[in-house]
FIKOLZA-1660 file (N, C-alpha, C; in steps of 0.1 Angstrom, whole numbers, plus 5000, padded with zeros to 4 digits):
% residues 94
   i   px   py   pz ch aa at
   1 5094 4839 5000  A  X  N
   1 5096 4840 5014  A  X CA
   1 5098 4826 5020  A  X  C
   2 5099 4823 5035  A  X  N
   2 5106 4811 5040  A  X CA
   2 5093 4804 5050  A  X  C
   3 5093 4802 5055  A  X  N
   3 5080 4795 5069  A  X CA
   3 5073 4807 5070  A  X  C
   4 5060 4801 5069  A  X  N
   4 5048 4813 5068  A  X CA
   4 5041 4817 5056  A  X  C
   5 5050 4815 5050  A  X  N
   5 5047 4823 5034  A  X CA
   5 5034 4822 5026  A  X  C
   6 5027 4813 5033  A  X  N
   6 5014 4812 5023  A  X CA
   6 5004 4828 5035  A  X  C
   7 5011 4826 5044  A  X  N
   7 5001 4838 5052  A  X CA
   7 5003 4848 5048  A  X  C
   8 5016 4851 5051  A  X  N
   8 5026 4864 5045  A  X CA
   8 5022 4867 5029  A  X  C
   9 5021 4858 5022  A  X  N
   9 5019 4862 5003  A  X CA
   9 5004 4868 5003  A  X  C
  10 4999 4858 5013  A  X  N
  10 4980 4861 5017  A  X CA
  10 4976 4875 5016  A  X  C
  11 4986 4886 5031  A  X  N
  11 4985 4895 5034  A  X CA
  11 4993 4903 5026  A  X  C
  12 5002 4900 5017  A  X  N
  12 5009 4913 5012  A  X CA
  12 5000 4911 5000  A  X  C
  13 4992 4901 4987  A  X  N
  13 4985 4900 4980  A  X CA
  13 4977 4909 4987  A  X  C
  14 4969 4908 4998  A  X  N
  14 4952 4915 4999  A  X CA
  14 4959 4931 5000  A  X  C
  15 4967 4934 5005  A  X  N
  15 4974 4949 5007  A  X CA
  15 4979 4954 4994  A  X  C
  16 4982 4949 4981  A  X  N
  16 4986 4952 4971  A  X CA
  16 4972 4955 4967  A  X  C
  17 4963 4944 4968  A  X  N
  17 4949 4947 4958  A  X CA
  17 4940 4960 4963  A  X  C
  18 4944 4959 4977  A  X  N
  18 4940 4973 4986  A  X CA
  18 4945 4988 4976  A  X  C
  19 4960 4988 4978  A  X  N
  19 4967 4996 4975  A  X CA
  19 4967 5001 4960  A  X  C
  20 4963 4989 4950  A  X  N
  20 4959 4997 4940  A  X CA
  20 4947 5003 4939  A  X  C
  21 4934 4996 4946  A  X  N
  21 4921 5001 4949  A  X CA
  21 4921 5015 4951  A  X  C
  22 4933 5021 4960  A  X  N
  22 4931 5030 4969  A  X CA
  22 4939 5041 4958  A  X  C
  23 4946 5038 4948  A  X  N
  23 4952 5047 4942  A  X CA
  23 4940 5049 4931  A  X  C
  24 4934 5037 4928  A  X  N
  24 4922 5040 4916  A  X CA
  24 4914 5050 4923  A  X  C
  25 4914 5049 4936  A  X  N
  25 4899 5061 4939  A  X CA
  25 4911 5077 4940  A  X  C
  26 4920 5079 4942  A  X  N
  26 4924 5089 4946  A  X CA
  26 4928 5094 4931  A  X  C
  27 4929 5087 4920  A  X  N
  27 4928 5092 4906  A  X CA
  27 4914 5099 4900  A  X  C
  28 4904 5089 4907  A  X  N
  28 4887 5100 4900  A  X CA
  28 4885 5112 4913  A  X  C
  29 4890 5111 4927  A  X  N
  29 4887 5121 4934  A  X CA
  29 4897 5139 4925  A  X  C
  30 4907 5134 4921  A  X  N
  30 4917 5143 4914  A  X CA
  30 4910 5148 4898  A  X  C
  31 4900 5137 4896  A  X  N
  31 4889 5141 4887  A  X CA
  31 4878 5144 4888  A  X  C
  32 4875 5150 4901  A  X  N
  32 4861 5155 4902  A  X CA
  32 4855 5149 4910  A  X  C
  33 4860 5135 4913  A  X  N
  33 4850 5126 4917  A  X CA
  33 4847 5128 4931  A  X  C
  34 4845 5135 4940  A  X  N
  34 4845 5136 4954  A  X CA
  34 4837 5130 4963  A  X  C
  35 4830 5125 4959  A  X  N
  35 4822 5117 4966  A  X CA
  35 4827 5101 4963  A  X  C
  36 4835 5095 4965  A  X  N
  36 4847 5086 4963  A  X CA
  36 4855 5091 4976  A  X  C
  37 4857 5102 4980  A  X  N
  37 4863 5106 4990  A  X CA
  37 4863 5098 5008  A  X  C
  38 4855 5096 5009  A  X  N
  38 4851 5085 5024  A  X CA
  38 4856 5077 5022  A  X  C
  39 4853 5067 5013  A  X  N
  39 4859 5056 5007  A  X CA
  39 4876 5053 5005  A  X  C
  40 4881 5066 4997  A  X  N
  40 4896 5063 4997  A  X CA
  40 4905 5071 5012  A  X  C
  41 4895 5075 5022  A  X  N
  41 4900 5079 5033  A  X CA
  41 4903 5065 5045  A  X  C
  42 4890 5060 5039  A  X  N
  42 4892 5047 5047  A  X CA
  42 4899 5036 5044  A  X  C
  43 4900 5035 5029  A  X  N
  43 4911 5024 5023  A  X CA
  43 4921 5029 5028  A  X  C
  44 4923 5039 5028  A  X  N
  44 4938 5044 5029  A  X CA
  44 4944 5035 5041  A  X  C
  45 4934 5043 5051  A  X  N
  45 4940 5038 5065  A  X CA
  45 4937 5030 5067  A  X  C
  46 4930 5016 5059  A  X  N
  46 4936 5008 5060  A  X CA
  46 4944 4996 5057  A  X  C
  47 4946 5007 5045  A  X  N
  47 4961 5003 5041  A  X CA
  47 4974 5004 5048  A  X  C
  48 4977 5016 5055  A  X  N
  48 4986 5017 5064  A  X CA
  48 4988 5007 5075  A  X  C
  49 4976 5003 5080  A  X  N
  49 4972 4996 5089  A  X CA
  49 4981 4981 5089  A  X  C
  50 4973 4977 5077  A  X  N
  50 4976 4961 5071  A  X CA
  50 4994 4964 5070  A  X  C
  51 5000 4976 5060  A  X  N
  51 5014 4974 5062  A  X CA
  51 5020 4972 5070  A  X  C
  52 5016 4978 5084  A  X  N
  52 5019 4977 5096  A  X CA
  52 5018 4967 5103  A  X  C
  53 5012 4961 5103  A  X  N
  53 5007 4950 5108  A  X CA
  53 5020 4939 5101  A  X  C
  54 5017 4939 5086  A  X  N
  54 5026 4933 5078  A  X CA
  54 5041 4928 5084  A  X  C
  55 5046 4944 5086  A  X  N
  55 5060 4949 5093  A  X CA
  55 5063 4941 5103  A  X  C
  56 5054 4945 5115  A  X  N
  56 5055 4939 5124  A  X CA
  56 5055 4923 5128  A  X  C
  57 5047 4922 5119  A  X  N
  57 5049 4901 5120  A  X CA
  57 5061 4900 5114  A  X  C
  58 5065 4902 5103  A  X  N
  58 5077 4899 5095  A  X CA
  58 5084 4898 5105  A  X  C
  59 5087 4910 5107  A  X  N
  59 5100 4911 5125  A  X CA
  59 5102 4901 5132  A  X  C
  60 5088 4898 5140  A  X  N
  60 5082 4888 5151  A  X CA
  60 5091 4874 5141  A  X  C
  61 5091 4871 5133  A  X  N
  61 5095 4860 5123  A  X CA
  61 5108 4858 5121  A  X  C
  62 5116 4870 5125  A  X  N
  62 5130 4871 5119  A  X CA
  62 5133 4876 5106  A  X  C
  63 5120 4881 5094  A  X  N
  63 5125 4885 5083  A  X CA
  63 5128 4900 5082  A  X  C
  64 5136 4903 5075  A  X  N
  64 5134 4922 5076  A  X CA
  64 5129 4926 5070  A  X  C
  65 5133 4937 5070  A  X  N
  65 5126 4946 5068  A  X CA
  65 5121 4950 5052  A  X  C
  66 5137 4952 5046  A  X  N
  66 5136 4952 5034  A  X CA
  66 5132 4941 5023  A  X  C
  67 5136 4926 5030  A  X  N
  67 5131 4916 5027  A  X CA
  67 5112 4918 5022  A  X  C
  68 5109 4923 5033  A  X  N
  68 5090 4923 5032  A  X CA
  68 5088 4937 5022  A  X  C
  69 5095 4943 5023  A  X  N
  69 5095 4956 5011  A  X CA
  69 5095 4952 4999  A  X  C
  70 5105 4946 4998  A  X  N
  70 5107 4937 4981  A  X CA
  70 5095 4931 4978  A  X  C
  71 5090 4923 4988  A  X  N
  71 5079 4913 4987  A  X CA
  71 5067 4921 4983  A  X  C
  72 5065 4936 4992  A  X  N
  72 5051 4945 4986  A  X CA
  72 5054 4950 4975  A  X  C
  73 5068 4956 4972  A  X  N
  73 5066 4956 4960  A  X CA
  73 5065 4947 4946  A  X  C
  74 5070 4938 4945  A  X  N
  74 5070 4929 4940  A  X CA
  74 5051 4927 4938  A  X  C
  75 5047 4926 4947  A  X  N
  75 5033 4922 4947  A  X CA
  75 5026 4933 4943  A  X  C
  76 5030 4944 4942  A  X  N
  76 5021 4953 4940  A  X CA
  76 5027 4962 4928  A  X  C
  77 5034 4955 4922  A  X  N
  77 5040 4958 4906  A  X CA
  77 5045 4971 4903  A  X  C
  78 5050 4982 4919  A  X  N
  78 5053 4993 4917  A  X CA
  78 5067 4993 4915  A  X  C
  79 5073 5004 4915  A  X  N
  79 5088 5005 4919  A  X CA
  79 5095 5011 4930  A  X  C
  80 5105 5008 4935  A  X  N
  80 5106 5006 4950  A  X CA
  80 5110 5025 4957  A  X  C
  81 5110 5037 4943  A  X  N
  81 5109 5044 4951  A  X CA
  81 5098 5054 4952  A  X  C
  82 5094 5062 4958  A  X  N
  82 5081 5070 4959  A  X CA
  82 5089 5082 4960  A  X  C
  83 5074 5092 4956  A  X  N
  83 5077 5104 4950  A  X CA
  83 5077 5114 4962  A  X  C
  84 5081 5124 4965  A  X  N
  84 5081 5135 4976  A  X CA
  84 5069 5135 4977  A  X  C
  85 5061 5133 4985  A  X  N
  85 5045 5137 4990  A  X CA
  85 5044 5152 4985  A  X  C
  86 5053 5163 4988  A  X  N
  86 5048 5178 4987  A  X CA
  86 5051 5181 4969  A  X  C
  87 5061 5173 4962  A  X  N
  87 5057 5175 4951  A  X CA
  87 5047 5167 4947  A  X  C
  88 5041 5157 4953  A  X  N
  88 5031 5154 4947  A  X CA
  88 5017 5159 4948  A  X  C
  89 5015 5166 4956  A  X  N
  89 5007 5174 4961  A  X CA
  89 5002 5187 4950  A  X  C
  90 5020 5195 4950  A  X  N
  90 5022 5201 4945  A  X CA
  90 5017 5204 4930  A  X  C
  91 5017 5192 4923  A  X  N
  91 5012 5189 4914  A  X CA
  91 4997 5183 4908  A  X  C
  92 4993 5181 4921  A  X  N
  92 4977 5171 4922  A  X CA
  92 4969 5186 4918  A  X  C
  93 4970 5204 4925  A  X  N
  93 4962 5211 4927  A  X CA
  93 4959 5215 4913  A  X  C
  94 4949 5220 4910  A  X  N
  94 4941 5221 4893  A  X CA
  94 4949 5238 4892  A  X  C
% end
């Protein structure tokens, strides 16, 4: 990234560590674990939060959009497309 970037790498690092946090708890909740539940309700949102937040500064900066996409993903070691929420769903039920 260009001016900023130690803040920007800061906040897309803490949102990736978030983000996998939040997928490790929603893997034991899909195992029984339900009491894990509060917890991955709250990471979630806020995770959302922090991306947003993310988004929004990038803008304020001049960078885009997909520019800062690359960057979470990249940081967060996924691949850049995601799965239909309702097949995923679809699939989560026992």
């Amino acid at each position: 990234m260009t001016t900023g970037s130690v803040e920007f790498d800061n906040r897309i690092r803490d949102w990736a560590e978030r983000k996998k946090e939040c997928d490790g708890l929603f893997e034991q909740i899909k195992n029984g674990e339900g009491e894990e539940s509060l917890r991955y309700f709250a990471l979630r949102d806020s995770c959302k939060e922090l991306r947003a937040e993310i988004l929004r500064s990038a803008k304020l900066a001049g960078l885009t959009r997909e520019r800062i996409k690359k960057e979470m993903t990249e940081a967060g070691g996924q691949t850049t497309t995601t799965p239909n929420r309702k097949q995923v769903r679809k699939n989560a039920r026992p």
